[in-house]
N, C-alpha and C positions, 0 to 999 in steps of 0.2 A: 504494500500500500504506500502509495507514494503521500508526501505532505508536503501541505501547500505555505510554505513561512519564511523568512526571513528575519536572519536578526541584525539589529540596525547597531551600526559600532558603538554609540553608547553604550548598549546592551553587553556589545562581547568585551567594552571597557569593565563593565559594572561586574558580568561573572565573573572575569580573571581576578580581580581584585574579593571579589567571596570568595570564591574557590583558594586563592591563592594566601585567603586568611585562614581558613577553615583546615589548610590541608597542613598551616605551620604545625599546626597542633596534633593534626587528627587528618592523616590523607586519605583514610576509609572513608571517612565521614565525606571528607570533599567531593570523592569519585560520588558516592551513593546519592548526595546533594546535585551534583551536576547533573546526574543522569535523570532524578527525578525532576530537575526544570525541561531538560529536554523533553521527556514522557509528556511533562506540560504543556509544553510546546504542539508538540503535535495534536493534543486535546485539542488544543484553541485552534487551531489549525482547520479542524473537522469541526467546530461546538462555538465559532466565537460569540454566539450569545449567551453563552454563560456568565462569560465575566461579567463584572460591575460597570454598567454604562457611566465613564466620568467627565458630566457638561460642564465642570470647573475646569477643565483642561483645552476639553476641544468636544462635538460633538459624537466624532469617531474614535475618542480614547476607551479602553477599558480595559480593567485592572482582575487580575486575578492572583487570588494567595497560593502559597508554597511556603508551609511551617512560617517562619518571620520573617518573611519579605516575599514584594507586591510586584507583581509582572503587570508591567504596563505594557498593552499592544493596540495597534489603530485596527481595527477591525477593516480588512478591506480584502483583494486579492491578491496577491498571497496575503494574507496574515503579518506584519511588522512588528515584533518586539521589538520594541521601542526603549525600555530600562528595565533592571531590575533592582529594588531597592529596599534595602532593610525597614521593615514597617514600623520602626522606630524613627525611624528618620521623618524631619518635616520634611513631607514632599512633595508642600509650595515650595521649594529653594530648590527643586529639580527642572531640568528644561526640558519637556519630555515630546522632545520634536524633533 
């Protein structure tokens, strides 16, 4: 089954920098974390009306969770992860475009 996404370089900014924190500690953890964004990935891909529509951003943004941090993607064709961001984090101070 092929999937329809793309991740947009803030995105593959924002995992390197998870992953590459997550795996200082714990590289199991990192692999196991990557692969379930990507699993993610592909969901949205086939489902992107799951996520949370967010009209504070743009009208085609929406967000979907993964343990503590929020994948933002434009709902469109293909599919655009657009960041992903620890849901601690304010993310009005993110430019998710």
């Amino acid at each position: 089954m092929a999937f329809d996404y793309i991740v947009r370089q803030k995105a593959e900014n924002d995992l390197d920098e998870i992953i590459d924190y997550i795996a200082s500690d714990n590289p199991g953890a990192a692999l196991n974390l990557y692969e379930t964004f990507l699993k993610q990935f592909e969901y949205l891909s086939l489902f992107p009306e799951v996520g949370r529509l967010r009209k504070e951003f743009s009208p085609v943004v929406r967000s979907s969770p993964v343990g503590n941090y929020v994948i933002f993607f434009r709902e469109s064709s293909p599919v655009e992860i657009i960041r992903v961001i620890h849901g601690a984090q304010d993310i009005t101070e993110h430019y998710l475009d």
